[in-house]
C-alpha positions in Angstrom: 18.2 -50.4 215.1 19.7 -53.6 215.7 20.5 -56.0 213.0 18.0 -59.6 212.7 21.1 -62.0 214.2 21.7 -59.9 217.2 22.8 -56.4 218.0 26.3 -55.4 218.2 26.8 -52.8 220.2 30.1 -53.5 222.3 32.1 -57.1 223.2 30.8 -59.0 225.9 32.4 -61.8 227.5 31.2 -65.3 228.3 32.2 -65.3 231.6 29.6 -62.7 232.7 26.7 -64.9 232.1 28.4 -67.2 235.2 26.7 -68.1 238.3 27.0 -70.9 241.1 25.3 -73.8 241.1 25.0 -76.5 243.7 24.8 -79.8 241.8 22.1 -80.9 244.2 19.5 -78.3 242.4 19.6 -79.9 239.1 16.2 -81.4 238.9 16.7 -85.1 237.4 13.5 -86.4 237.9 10.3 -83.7 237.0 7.7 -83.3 240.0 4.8 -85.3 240.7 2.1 -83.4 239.1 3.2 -81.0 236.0 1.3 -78.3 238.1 3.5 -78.9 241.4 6.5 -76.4 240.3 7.7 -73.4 241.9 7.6 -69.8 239.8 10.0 -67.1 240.5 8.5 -63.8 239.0 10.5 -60.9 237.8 8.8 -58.0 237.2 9.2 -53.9 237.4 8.1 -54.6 240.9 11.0 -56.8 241.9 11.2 -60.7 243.1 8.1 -62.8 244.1 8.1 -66.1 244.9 4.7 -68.7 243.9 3.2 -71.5 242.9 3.4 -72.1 239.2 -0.4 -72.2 239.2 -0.2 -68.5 240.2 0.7 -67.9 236.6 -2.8 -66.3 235.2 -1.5 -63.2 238.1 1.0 -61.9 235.4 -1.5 -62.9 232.7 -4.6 -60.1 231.5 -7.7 -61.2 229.4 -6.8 -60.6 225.9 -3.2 -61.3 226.5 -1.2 -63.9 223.7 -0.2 -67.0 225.3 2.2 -68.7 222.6 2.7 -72.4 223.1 5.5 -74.3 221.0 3.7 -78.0 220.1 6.4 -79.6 218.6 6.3 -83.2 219.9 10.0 -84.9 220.9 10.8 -88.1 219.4 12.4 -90.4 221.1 15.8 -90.3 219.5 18.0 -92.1 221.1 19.0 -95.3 219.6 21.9 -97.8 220.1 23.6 -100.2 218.2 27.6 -101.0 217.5 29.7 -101.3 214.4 30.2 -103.7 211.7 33.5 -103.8 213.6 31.8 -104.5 217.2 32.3 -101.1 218.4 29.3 -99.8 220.7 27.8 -96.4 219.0 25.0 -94.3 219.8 22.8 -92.6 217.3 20.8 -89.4 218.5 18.4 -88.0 215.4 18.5 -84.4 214.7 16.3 -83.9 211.8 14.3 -85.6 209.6 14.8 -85.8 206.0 12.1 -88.0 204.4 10.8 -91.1 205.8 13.7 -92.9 206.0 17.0 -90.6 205.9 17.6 -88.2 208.9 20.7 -86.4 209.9 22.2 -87.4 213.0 24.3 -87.4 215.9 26.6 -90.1 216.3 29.0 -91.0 219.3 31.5 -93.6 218.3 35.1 -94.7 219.9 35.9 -94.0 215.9 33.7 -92.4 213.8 32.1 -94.4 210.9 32.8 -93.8 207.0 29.9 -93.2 204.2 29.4 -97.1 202.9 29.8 -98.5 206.7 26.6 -99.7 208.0 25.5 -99.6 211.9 23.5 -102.7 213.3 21.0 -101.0 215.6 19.1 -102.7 218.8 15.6 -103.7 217.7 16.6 -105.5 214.3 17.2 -102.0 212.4 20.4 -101.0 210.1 21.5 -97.4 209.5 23.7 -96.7 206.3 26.2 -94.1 206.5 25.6 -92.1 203.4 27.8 -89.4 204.3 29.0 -86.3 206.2 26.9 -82.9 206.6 28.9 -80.5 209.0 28.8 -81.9 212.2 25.8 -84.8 210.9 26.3 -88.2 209.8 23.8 -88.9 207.1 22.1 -91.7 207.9 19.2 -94.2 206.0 17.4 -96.7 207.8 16.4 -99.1 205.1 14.5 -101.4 207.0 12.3 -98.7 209.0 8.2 -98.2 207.3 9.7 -94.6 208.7 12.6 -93.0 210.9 9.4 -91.8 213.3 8.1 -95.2 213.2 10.8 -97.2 214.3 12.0 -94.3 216.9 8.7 -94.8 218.6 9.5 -99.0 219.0 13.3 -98.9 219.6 14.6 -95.2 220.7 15.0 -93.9 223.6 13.8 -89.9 225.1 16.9 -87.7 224.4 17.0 -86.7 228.0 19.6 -83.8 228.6 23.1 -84.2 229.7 22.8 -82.8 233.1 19.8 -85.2 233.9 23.0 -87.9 234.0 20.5 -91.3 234.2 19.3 -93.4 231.8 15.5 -92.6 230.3 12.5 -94.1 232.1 9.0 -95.8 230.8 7.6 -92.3 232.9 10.1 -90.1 230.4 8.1 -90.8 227.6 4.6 -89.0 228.7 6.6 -86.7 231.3 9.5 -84.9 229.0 6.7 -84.0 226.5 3.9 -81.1 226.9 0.5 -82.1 227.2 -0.3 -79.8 223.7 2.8 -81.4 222.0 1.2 -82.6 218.7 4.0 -82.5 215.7 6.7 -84.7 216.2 10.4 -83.3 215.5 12.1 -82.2 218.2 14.9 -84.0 220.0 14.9 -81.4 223.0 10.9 -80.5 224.9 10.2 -76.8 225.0 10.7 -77.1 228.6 8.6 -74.1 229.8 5.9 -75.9 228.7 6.0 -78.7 230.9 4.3 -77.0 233.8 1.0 -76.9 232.3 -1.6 -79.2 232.3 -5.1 -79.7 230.8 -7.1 -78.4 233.8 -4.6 -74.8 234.5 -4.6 -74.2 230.3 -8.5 -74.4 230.6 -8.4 -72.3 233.7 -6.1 -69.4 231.5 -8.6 -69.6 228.8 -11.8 -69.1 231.1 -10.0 -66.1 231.9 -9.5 -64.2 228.7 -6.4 -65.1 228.0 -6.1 -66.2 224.3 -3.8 -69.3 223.5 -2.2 -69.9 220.4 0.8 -72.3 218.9 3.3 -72.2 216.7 6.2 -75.1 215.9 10.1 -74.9 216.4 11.5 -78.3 216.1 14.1 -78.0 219.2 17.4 -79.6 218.2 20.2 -81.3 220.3 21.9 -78.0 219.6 20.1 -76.5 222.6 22.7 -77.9 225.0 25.4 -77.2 223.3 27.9 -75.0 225.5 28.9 -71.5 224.4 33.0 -72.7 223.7 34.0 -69.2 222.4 35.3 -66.4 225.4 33.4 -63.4 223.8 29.9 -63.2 223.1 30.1 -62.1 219.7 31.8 -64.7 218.3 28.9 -67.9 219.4 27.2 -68.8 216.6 23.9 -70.4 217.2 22.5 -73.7 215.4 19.5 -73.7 212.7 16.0 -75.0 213.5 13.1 -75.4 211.8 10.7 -73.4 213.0 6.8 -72.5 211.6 4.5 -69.5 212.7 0.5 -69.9 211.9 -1.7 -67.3 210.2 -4.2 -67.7 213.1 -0.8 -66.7 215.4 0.0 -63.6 213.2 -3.4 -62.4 213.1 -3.9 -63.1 216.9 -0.7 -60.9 217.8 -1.6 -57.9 215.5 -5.1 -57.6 217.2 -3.2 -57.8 220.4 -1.1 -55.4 220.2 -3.7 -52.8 218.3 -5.8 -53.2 221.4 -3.4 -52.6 224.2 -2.6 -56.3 225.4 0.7 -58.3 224.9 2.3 -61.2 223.5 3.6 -63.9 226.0 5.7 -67.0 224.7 6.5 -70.1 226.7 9.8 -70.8 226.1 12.7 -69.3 224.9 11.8 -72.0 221.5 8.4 -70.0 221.1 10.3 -66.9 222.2 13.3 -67.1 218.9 10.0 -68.1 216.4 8.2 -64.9 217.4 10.9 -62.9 217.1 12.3 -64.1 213.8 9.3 -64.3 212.3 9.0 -60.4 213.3 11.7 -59.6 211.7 10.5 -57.1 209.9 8.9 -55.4 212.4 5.6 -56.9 212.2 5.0 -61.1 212.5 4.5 -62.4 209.7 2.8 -65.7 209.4 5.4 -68.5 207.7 7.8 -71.3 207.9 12.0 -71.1 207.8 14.7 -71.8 209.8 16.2 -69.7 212.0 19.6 -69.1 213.6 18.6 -65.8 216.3 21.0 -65.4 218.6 19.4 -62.7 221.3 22.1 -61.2 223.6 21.8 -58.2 225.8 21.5 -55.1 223.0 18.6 -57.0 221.0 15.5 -54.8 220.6 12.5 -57.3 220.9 10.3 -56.7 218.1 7.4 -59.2 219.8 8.0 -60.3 223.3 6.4 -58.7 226.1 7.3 -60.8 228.5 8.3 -64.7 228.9 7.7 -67.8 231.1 10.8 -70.0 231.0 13.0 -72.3 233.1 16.0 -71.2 234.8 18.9 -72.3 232.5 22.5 -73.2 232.5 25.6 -70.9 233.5 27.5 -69.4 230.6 24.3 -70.3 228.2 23.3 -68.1 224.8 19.8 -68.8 226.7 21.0 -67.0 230.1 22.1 -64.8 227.5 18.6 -64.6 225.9 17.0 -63.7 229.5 19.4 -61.2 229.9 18.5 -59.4 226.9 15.0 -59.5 228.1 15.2 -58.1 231.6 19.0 -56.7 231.8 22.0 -58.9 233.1 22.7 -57.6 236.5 18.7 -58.4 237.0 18.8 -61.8 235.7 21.9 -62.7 237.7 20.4 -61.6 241.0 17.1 -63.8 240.3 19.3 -66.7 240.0 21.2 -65.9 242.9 18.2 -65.7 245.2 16.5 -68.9 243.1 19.5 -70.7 244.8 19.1 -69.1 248.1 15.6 -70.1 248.0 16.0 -74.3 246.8 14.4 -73.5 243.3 15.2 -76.7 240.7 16.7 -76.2 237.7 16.8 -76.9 233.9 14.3 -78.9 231.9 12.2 -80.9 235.2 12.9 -78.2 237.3 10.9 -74.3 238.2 9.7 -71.6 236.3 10.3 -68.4 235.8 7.8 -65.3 234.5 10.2 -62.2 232.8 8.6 -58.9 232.3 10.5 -57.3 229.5 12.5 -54.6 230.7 12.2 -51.0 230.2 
């Protein structure tokens, strides 16, 4: 049996989770209607290409759709030093209503005691240092979410390389996203709208949430050469009763359990820990790698993701390595868009 953080069954190396990329297949802007994106299924059956709206095919009355609605806060802001130096703030988790830890880019990095004039009128007080997070209290803020909402700015990835627009605000956000938190969207969940979620549920298809606060930690890249050795960042993450009991009476009756997103995917599964989900709140650190045995996950409906990602990695895991990388191979043949605004994917777990 494999352990909860991953399973260790032999050394893998980074450099097999590689693929080509042309740059021009980054999707920077997302497409005109949510519902307008490609899918690229991968099944027992092999590859098929469709419309996104195709999804309630792979879907079966009295399946578990499991949607993350954590809501992304935009939270970005940018100021300069008491010195004049320019510096950029990006929240990564609240504290209370007026403390967060934070990113924080600076030609030199700030000491606790230094204060940071933000744009809008704000301050931010360095308290101090918690790993790689600045500490940070915004004295004059009625909340950090509050004054996010007037002055910040959507956290936009680093491979969508242009500033935010107005249109970022409604567009890197699900339509369901309801607790604000996260600093990254549970991109999977970008495809569907209103109308094509009503559409699942006229079918029989049961939807239900849970909450992982997605944190800027997402895009960090894997910097270690072998597998093993990545270790992933903590986020906060919280499974409902109604989820728990939804997924046991799944399962008893022959149907399955379907996240969107690899976010919903890592709550499921660490919240199933034991073998069976259990309803409750924590943070979790998962990192799924080929060798994990999914406790949960039938199958997934995710983006396509970066080269040399613990996320590739998670895919793999799912549907086998050698699979995964020939998906991606004939996405690129085909003009599929990638990461957060770009396709889908649907991942039958693997036998």
């Amino acid at each position: 049996m494999c352990a909860f953080q991953s399973c260790r069954y032999s050394t893998m190396q980074v450099a097999e989770f590689d693929f080509a990329l042309p740059d021009e297949l980054i999707a920077r802007h997302p497409p005109e209607r949510r519902r307008d994106s490609r899918l690229l299924s991968l099944t027992r059956a092999g590859i098929g290409h469709h419309a996104f709206t195709d999804i309630g095919r792979f879907l079966n009355a009295g399946d578990v759709l499991v949607l993350n609605d954590t809501r992304v806060i935009p939270a970005r802001l940018y100021g300069h030093k008491e010195t004049g130096g320019r510096v950029e703030v990006l929240i990564e988790r609240l504290l209370d209503e007026r403390e967060a830890l934070c990113h924080l880019r600076a030609s030199k990095a700030p000491k606790p005691g230094n204060r940071l004039a933000l744009d809008g009128g704000y301050h931010a007080d360095v308290l101090g240092r918690s790993g790689d997070f600045f500490h940070l209290a915004f004295p004059e803020a009625d909340s950090v979410l509050a004054m996010a909402e007037q002055v910040g700015h959507m956290p936009l990835p680093p491979y969508i390389d242009r500033p935010d627009e107005a249109d970022d605000r409604e567009r890197y956000q699900t339509v369901f996203a309801r607790r604000p938190g996260a600093v990254a969207a549970p991109t999977a969940g970008l495809h569907f709208d209103g109308a094509l979620l009503d559409e699942l549920r006229a079918a029989g298809v049961e939807i239900a949430y849970l909450t992982l606060h997605v944190g800027a930690g997402t895009f960090q890249p894997v910097r270690v050469e072998t597998v093993e050795e990545h270790k992933m960042h903590s986020e906060w993450y919280e499974v409902p009763a109604a989820l728990a009991d939804q997924a046991r009476a799944a399962r008893a009756r022959g149907n399955r359990v379907v996240p969107v997103g690899t976010t919903a995917l890592r709550a499921l599964e660490s919240a199933a820990a034991s073998g069976e989900l259990e309803a409750g709140r924590g943070e979790t650190d998962i990192f799924i790698y080929p060798g994990y045995e999914f406790r949960i996950t039938d199958a997934l409906i995710t983006n396509f993701h970066l080269p040399r990602s613990s996320l590739l990695m998670l895919v793999s895991a799912l549907a086998g390595r050698e699979r995964i990388l020939a998906a991606y191979e004939e996405a690129v043949r085909e003009r599929y868009r990638f990461f957060s605004y770009g396709d889908a994917m649907y991942i039958e777990r693997g036998q």
